[in-house]
HTML snippet that shows the backbone in 3Dmol.js (N, CA, C, O; Angstrom):
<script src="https://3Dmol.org/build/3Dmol-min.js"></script>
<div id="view" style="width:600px;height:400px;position:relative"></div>
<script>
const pdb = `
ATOM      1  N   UNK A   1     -51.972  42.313 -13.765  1.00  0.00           N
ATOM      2  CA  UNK A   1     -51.418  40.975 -13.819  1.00  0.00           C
ATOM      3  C   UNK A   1     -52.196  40.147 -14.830  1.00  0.00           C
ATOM      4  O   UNK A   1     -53.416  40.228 -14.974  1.00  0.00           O
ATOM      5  N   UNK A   2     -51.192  39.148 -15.686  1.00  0.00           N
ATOM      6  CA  UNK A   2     -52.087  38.427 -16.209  1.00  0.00           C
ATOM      7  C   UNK A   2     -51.563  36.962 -16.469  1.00  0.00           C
ATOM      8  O   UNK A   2     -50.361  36.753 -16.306  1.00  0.00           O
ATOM      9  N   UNK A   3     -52.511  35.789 -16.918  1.00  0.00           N
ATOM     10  CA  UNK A   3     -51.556  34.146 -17.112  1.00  0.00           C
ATOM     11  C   UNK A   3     -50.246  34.771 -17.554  1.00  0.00           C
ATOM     12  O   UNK A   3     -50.130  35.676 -18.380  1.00  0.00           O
ATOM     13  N   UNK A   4     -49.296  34.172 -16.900  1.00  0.00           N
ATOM     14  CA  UNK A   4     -48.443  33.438 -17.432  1.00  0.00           C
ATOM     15  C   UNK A   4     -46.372  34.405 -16.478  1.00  0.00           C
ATOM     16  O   UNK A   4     -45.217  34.160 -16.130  1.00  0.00           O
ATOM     17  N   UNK A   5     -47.412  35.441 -16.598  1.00  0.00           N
ATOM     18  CA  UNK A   5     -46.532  36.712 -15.690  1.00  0.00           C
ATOM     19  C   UNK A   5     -45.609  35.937 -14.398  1.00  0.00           C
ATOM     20  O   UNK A   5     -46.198  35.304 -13.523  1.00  0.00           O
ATOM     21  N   UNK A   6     -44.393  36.054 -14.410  1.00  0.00           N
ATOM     22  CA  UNK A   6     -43.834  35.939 -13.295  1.00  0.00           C
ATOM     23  C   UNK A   6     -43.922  36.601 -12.215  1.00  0.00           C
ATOM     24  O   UNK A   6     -43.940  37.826 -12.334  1.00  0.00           O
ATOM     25  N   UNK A   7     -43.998  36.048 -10.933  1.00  0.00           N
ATOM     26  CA  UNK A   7     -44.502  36.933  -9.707  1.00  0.00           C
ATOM     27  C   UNK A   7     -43.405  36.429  -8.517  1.00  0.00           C
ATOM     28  O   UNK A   7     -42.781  35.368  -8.509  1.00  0.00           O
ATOM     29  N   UNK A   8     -43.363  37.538  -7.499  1.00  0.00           N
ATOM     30  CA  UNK A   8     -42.550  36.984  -6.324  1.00  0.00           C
ATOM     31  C   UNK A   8     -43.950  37.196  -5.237  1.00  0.00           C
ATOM     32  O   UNK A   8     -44.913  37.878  -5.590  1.00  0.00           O
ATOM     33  N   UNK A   9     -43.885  36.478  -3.834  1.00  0.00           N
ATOM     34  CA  UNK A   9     -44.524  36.443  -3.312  1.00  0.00           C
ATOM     35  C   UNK A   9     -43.963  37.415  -2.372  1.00  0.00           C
ATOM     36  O   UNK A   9     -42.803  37.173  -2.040  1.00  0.00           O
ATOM     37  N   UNK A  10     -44.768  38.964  -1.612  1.00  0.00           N
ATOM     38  CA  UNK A  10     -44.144  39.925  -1.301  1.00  0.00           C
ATOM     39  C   UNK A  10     -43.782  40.053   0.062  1.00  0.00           C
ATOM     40  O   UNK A  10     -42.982  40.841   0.567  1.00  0.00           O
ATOM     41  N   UNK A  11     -44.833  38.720   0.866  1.00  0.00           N
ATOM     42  CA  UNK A  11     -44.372  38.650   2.392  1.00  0.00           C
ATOM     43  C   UNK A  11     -44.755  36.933   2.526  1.00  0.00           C
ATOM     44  O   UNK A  11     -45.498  36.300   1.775  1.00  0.00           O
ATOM     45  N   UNK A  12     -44.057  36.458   3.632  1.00  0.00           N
ATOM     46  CA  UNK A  12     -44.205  35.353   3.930  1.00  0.00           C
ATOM     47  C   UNK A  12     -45.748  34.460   4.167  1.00  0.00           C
ATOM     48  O   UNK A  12     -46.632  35.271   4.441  1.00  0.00           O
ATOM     49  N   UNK A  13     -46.201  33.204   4.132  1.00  0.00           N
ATOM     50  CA  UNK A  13     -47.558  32.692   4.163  1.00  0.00           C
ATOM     51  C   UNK A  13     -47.103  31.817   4.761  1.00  0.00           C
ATOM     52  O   UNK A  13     -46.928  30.963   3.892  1.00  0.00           O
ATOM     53  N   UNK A  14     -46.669  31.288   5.971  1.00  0.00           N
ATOM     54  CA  UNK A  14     -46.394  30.478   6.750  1.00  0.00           C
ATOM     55  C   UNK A  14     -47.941  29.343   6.736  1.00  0.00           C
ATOM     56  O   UNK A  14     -47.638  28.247   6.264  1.00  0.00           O
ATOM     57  N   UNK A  15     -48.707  29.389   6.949  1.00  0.00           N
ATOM     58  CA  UNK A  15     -50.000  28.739   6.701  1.00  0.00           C
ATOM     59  C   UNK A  15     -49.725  27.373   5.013  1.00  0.00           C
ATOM     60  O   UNK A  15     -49.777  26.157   4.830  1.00  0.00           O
ATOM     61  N   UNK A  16     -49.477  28.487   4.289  1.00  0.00           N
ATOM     62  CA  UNK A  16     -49.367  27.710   3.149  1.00  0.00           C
ATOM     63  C   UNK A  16     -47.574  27.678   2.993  1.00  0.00           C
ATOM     64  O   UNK A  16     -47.127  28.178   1.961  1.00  0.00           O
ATOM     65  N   UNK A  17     -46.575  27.095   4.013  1.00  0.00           N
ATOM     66  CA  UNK A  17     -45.190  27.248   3.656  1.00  0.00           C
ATOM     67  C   UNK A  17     -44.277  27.808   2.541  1.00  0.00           C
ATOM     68  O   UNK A  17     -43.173  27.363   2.225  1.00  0.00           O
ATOM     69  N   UNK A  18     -44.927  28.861   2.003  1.00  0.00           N
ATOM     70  CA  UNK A  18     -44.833  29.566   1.170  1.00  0.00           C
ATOM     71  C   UNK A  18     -43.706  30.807   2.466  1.00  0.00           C
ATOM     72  O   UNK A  18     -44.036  31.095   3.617  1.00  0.00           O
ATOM     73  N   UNK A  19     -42.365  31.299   1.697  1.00  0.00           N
ATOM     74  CA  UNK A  19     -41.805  31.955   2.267  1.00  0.00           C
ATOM     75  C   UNK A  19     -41.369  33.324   1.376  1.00  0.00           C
ATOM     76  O   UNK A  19     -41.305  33.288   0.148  1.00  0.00           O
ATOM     77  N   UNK A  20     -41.077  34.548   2.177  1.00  0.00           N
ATOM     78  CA  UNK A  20     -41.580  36.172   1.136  1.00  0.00           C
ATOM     79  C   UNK A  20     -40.118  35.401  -0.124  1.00  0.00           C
ATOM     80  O   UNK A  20     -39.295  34.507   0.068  1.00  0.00           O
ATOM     81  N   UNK A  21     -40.324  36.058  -1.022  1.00  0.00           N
ATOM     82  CA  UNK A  21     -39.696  36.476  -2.499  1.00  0.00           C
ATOM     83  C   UNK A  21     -39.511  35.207  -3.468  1.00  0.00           C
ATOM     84  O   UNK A  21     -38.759  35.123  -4.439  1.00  0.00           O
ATOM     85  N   UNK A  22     -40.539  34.082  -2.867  1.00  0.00           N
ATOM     86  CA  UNK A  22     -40.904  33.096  -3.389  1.00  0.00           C
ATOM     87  C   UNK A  22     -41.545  33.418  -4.802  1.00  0.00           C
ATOM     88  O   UNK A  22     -42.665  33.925  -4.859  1.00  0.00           O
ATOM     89  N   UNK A  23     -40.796  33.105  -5.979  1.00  0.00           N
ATOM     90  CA  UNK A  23     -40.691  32.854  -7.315  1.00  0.00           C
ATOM     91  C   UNK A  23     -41.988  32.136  -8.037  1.00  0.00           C
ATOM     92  O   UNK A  23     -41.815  30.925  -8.174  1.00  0.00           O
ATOM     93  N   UNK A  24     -42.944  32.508  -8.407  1.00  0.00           N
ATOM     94  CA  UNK A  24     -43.897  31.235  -9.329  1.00  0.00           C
ATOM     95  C   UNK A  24     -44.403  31.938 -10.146  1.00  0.00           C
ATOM     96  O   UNK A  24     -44.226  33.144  -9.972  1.00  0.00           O
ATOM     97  N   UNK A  25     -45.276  31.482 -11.430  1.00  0.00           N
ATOM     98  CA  UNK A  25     -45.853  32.285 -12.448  1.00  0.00           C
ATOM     99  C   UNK A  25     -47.500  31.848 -12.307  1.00  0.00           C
ATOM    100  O   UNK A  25     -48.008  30.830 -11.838  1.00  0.00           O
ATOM    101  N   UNK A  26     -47.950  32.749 -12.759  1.00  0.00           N
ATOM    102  CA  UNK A  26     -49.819  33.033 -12.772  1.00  0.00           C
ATOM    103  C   UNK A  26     -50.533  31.830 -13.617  1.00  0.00           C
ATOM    104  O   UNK A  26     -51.135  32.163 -14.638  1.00  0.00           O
ATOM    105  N   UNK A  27     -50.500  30.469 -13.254  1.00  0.00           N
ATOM    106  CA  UNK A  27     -51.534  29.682 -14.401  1.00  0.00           C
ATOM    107  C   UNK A  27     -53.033  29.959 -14.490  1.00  0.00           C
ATOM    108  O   UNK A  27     -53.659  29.381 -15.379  1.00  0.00           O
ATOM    109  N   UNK A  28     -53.714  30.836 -13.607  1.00  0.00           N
ATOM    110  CA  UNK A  28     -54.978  30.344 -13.769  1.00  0.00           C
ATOM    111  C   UNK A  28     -55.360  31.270 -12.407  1.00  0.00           C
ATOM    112  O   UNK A  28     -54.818  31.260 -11.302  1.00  0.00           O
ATOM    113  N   UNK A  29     -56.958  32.402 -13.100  1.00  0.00           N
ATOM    114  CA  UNK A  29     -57.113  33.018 -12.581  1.00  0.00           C
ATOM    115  C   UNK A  29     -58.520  32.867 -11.824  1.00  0.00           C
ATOM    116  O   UNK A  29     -59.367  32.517 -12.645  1.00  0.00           O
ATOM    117  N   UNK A  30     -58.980  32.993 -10.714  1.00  0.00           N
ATOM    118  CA  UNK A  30     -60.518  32.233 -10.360  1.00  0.00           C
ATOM    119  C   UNK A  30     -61.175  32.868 -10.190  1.00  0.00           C
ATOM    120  O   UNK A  30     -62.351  32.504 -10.186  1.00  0.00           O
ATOM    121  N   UNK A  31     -60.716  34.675  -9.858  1.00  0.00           N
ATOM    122  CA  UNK A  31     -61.614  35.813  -9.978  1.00  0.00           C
ATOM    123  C   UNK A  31     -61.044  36.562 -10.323  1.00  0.00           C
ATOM    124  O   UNK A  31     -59.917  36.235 -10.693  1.00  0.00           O
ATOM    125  N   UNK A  32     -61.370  37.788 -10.410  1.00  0.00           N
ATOM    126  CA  UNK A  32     -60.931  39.363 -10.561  1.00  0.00           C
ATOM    127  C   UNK A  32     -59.870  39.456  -9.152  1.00  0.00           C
ATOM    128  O   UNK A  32     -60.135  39.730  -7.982  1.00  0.00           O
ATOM    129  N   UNK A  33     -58.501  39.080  -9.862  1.00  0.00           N
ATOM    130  CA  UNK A  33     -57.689  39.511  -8.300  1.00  0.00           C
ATOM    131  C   UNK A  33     -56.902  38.405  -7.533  1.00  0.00           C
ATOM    132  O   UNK A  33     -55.834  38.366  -6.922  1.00  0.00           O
ATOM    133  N   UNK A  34     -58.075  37.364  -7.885  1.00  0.00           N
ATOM    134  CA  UNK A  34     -57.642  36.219  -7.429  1.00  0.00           C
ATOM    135  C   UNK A  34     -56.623  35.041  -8.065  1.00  0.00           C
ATOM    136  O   UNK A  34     -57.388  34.604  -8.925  1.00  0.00           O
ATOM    137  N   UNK A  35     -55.624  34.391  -8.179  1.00  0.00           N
ATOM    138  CA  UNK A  35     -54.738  33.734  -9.421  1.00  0.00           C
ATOM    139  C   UNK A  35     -53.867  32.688  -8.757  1.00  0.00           C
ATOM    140  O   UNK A  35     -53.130  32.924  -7.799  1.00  0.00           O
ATOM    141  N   UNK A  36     -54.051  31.212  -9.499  1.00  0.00           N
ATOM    142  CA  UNK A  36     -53.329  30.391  -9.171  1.00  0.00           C
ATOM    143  C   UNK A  36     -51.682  30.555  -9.366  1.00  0.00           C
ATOM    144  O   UNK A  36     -51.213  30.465 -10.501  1.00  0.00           O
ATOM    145  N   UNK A  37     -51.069  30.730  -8.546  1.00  0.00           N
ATOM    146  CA  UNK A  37     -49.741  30.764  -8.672  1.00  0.00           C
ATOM    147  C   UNK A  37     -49.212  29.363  -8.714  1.00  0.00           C
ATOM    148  O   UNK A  37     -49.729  28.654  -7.851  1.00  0.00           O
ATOM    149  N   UNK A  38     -48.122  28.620  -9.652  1.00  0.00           N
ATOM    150  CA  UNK A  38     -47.176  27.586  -9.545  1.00  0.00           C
ATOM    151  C   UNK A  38     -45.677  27.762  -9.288  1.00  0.00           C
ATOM    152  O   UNK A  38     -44.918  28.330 -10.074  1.00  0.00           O
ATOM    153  N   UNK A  39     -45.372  27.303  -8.288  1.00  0.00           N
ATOM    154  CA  UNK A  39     -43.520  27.300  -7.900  1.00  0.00           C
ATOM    155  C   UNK A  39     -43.365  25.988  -8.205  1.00  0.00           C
ATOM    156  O   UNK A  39     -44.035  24.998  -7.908  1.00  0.00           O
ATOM    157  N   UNK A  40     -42.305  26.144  -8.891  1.00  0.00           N
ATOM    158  CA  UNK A  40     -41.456  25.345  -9.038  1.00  0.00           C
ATOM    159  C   UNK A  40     -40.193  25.185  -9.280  1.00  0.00           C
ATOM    160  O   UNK A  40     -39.684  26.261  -9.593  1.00  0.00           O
ATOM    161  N   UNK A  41     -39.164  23.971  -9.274  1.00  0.00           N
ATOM    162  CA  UNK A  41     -37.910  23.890  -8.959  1.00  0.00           C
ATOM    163  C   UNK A  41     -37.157  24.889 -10.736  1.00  0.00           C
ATOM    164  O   UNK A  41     -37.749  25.706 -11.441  1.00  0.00           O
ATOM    165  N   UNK A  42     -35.787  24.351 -10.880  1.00  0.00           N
ATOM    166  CA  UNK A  42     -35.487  24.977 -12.028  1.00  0.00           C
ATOM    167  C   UNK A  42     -35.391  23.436 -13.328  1.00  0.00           C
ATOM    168  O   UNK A  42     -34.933  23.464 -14.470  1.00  0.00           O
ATOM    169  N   UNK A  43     -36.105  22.067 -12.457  1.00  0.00           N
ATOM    170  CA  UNK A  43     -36.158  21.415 -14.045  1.00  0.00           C
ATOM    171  C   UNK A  43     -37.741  21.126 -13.876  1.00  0.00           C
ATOM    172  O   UNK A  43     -38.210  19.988 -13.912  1.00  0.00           O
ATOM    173  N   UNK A  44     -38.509  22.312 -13.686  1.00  0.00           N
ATOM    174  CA  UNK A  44     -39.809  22.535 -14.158  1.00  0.00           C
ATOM    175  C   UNK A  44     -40.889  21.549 -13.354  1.00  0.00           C
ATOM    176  O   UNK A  44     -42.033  21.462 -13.802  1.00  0.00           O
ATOM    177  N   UNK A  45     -40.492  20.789 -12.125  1.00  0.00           N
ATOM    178  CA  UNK A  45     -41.176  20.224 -11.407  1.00  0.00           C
ATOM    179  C   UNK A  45     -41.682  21.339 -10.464  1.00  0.00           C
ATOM    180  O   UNK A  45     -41.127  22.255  -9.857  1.00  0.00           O
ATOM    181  N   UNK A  46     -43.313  20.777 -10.613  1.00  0.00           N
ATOM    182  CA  UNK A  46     -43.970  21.952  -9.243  1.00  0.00           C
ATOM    183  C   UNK A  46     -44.169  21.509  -7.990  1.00  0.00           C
ATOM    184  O   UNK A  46     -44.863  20.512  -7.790  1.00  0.00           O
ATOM    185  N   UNK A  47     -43.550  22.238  -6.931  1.00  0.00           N
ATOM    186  CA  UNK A  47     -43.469  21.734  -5.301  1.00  0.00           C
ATOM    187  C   UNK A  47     -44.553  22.507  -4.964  1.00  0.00           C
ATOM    188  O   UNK A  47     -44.885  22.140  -3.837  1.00  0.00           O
ATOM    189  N   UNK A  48     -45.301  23.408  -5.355  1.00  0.00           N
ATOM    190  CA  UNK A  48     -46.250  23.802  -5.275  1.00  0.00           C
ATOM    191  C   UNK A  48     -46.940  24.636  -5.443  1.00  0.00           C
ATOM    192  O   UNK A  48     -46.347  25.661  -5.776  1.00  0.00           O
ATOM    193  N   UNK A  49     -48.674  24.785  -5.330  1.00  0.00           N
ATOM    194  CA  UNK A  49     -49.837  25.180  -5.928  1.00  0.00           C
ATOM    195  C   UNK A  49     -50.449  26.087  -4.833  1.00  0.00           C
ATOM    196  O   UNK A  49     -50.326  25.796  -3.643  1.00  0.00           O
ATOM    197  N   UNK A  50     -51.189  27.324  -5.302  1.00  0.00           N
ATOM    198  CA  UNK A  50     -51.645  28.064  -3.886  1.00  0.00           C
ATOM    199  C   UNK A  50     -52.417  29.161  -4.931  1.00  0.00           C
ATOM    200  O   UNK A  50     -51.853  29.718  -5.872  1.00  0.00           O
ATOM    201  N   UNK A  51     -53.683  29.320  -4.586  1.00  0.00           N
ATOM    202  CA  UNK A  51     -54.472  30.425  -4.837  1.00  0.00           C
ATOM    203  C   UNK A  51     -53.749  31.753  -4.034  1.00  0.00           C
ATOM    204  O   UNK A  51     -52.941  31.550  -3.127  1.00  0.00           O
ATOM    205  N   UNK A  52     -53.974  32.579  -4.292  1.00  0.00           N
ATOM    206  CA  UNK A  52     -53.286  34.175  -3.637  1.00  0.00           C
ATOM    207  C   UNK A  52     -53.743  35.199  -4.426  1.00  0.00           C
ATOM    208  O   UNK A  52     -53.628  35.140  -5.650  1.00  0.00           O
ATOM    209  N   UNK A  53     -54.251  36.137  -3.866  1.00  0.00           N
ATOM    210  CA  UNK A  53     -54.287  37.568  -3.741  1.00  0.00           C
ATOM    211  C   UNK A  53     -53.481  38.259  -4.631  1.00  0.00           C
ATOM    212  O   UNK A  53     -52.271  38.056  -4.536  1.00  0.00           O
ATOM    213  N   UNK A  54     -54.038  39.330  -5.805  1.00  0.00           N
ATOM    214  CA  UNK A  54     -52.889  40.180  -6.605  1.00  0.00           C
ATOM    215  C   UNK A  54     -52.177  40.978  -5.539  1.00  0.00           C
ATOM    216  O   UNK A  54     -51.006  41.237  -5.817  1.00  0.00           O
ATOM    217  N   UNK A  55     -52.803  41.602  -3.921  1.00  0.00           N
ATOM    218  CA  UNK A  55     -52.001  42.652  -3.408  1.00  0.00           C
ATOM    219  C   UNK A  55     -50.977  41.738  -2.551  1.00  0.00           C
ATOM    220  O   UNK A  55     -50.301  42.323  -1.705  1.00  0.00           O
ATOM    221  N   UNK A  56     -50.779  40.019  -2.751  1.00  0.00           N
ATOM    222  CA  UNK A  56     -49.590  39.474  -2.024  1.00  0.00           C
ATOM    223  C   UNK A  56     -48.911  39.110  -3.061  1.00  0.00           C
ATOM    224  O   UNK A  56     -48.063  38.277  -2.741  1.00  0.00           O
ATOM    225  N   UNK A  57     -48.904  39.437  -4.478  1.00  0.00           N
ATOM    226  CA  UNK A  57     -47.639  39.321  -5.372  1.00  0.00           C
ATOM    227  C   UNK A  57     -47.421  40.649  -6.000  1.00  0.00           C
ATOM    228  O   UNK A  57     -48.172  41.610  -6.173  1.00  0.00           O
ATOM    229  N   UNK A  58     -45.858  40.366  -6.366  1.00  0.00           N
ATOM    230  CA  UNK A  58     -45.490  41.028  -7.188  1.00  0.00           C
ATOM    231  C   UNK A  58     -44.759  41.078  -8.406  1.00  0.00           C
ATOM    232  O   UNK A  58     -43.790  40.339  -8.580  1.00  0.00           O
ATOM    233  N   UNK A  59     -45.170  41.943  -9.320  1.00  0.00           N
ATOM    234  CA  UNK A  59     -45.368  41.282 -11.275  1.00  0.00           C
ATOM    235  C   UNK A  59     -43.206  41.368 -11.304  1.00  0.00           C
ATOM    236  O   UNK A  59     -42.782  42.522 -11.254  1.00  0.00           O
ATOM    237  N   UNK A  60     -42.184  40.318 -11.371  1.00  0.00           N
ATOM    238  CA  UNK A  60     -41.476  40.570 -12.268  1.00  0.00           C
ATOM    239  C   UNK A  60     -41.037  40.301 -13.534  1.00  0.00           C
ATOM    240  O   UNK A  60     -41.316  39.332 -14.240  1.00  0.00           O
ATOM    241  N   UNK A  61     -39.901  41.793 -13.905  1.00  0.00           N
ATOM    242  CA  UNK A  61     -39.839  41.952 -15.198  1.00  0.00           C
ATOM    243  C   UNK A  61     -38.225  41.218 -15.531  1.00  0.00           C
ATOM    244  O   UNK A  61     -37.215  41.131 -14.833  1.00  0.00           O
ATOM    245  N   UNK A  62     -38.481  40.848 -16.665  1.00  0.00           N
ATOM    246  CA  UNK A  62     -37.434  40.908 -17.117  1.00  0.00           C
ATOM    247  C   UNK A  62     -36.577  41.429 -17.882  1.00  0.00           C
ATOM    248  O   UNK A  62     -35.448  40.937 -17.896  1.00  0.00           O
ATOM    249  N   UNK A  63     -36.813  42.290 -18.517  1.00  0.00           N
ATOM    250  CA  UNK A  63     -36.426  43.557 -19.065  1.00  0.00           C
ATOM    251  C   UNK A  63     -37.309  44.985 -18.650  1.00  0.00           C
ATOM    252  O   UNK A  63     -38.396  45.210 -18.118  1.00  0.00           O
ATOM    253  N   UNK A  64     -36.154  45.832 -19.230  1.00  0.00           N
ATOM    254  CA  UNK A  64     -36.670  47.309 -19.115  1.00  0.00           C
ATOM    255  C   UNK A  64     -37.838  47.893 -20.225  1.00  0.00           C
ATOM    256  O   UNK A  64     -38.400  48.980 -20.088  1.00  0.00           O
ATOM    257  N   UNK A  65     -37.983  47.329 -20.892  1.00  0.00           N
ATOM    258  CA  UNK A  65     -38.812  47.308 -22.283  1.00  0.00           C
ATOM    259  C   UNK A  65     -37.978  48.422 -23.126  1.00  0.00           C
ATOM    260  O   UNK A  65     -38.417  49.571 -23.191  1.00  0.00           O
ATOM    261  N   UNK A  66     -36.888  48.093 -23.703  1.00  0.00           N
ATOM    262  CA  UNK A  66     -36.119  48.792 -24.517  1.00  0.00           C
ATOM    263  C   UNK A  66     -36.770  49.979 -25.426  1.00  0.00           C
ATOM    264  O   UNK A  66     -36.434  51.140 -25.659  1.00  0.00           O
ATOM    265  N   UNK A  67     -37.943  49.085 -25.863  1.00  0.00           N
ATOM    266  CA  UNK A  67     -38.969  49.878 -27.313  1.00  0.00           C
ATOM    267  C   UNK A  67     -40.062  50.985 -26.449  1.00  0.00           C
ATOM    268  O   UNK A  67     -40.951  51.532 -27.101  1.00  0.00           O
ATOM    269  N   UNK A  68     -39.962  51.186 -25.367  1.00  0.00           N
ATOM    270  CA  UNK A  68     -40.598  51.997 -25.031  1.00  0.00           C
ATOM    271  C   UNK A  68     -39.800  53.220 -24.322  1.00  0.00           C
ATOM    272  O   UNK A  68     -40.049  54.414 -24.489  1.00  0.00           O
ATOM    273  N   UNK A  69     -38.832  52.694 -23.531  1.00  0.00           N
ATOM    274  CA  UNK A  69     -37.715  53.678 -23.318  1.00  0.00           C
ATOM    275  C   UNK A  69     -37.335  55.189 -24.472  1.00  0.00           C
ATOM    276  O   UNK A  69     -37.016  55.079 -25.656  1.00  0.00           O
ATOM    277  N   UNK A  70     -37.478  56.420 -23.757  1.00  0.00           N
ATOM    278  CA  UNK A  70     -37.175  57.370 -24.300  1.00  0.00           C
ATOM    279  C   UNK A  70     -35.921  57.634 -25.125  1.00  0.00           C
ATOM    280  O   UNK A  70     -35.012  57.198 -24.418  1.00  0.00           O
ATOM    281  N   UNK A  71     -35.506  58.014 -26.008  1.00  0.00           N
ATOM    282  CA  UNK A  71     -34.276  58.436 -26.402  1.00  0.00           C
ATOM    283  C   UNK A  71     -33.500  59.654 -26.483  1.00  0.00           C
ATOM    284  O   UNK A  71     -32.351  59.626 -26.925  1.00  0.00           O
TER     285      UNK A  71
END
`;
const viewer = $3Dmol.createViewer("view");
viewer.addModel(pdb, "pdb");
viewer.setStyle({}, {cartoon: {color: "spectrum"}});
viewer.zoomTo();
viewer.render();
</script>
């Protein structure tokens, strides 16, 4: 994982109202593992901020990476 990567959140965090396949991207990392995630709406306002764990997200893609794909 690294800044800027889109992530879903892979199970629910009721503590932090954070609910599973919750959408945010990586601003800011505070250790090895550790990474500020931001959610926010779709006109770029953030409802919210939460430190988390790389093994409670997960990296998505948005493409298949065409240029690496076999032929």
């Amino acid at each position: 994982m690294k800044l800027l990567d889109t992530v879903a959140l892979n199970h629910a965090m009721p503590e932090k109202g954070l609910p599973a396949g919750l959408v945010g991207v990586l601003v800011e990392e505070w250790e090895p593992g550790v990474f500020e995630v931001e959610f926010a709406d779709l006109d770029g306002r953030t409802y919210a901020r939460a430190a988390l764990r790389e093994q409670d997200l997960l990296v998505l893609h948005h493409s298949i990476g065409l240029e690496k794909r076999a032929a």
